[in-house]
N, C-alpha and C positions, 0 to 999 in steps of 0.2 A: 874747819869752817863752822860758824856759829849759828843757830837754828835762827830763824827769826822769830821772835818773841810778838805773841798778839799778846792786846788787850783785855781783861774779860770784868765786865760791869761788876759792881759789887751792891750787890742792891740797900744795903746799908751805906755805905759811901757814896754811892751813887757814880761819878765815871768812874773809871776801868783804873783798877791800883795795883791789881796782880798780874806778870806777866804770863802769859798761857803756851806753853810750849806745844813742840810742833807735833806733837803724840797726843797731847790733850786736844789739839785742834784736831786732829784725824777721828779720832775716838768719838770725838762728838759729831762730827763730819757722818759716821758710819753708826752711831744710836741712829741721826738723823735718817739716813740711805733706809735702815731696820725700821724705824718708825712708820717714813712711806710705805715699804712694801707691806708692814702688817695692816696699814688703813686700805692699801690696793686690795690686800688676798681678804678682810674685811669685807669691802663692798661687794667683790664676786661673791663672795660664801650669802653675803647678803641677796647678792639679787637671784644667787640659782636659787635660795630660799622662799622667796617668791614669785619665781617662775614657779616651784616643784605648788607653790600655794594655789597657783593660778591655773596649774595642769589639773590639781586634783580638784577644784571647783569645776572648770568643768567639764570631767569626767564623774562628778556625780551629779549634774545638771542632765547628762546625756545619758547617763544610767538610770533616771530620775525618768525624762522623756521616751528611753527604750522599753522601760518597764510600761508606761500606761500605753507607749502602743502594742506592746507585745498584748498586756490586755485588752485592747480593741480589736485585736485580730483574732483573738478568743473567742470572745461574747460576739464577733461577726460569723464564726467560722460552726459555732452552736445553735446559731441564729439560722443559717443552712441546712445544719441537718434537720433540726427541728419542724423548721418551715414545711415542709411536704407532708408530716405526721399533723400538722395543723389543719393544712387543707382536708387533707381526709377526713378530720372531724367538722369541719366544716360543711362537706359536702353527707357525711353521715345524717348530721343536724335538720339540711335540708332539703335530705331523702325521707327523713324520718317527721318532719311538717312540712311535707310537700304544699299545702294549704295556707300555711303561716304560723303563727302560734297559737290561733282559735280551735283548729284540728286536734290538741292532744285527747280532746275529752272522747273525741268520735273513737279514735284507736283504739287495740284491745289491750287492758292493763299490762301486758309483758314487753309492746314496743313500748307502752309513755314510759314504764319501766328504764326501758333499753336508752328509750332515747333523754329521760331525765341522767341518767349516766353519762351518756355522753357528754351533755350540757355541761355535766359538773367538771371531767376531764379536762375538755375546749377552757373553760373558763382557769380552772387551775395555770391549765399550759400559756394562755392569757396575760395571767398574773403573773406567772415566772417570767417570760420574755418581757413587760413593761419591767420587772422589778431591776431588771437586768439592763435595763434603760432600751431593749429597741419597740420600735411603736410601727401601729400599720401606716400604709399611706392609703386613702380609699378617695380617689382624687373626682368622683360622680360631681359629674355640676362643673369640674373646672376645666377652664385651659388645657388643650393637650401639651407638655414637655417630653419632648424626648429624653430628657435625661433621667426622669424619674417614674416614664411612660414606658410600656409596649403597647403598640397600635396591633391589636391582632388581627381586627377587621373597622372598615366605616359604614356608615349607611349615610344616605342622605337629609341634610337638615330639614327636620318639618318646620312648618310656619313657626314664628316665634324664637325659633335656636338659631344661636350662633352657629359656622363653618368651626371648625376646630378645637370642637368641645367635647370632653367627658360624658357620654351619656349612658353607657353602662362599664359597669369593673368585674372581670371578669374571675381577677384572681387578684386580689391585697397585694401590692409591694410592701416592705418594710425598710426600715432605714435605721442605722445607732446613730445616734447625733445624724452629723450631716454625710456622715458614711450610708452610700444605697446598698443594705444586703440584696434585695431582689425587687425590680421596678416592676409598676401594677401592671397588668394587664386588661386592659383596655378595647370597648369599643367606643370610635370617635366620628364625629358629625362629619361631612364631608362639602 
């Protein structure tokens, strides 16, 4: 039996002058079959390459994010313990000028002493917590919110106040950004 003979173009002669036998035809039949499958296994190698590109963006996007909140829950959780050693110097301060700040001169040299110390402390401790981004909230004069309020007690609005207002603070809230470490405490108009 005689193979059938294809054609095969001759790019200098231009149509087909040689005849291609039927092993030549296979051969190239199966480069062809090789060629597809290496542009197929190609494209995969391709795209897990940018899937793995697109995994690890982001996982450093979320590593990126987990890290500043992991520090925000730092600088809130320092903001905590901190907070209570404040008040104490706080309420030291105005133990120690019960009167206001005209009183130091009356005192005897060892409390303006004592209580210039202390001053110097409060403010340090001050400086640290702002440096560290949390601030107080001293919310006198405003609107009562319960979200950034405790109501500890009311009294009744005298002429001229509004019902549901800030008229004294009884203890600073503070806040990091828009995170509340500890909401003020409050008495409010009724």
């Amino acid at each position: 039996m005689e193979e059938p003979v294809a054609s095969r173009q001759s790019p200098e002669n231009g149509p087909a002058t040689q005849p291609v036998s039927a092993e030549e035809e296979a051969m190239e039949q199966d480069l062809d079959a090789l060629v597809e499958d290496l542009k197929r296994e190609r494209d995969e190698y391709l795209e897990l390459a940018q899937r793995a590109r697109a995994d690890f963006e982001n996982y450093r996007k979320r590593a990126a994010r987990e890290g500043q909140d992991a520090l925000l829950r730092g600088k809130t959780e320092v903001g905590r313990a901190v907070l209570p050693a404040l008040d104490s110097l706080e309420r030291a301060l105005n133990a120690a000028h019960p009167g206001g700040p005209g009183r130091e001169a009356e005192e005897p040299s060892g409390y303006a002493s004592l209580a210039e110390g202390v001053a110097l402390v409060h403010r340090e401790l001050v400086a640290a917590l702002s440096a560290a981004g949390i601030e107080a909230i001293d919310p006198s004069g405003e609107p009562f919110d319960p979200i950034l309020h405790e109501a500890l007690s009311s009294r009744p609005a005298s002429d001229g106040e509004d019902s549901g207002v800030v008229v004294e603070t009884v203890q600073r809230g503070y806040r990091l950004g828009e995170t509340l470490i500890r909401p003020a405490r409050v008495v409010v108009t009724s």
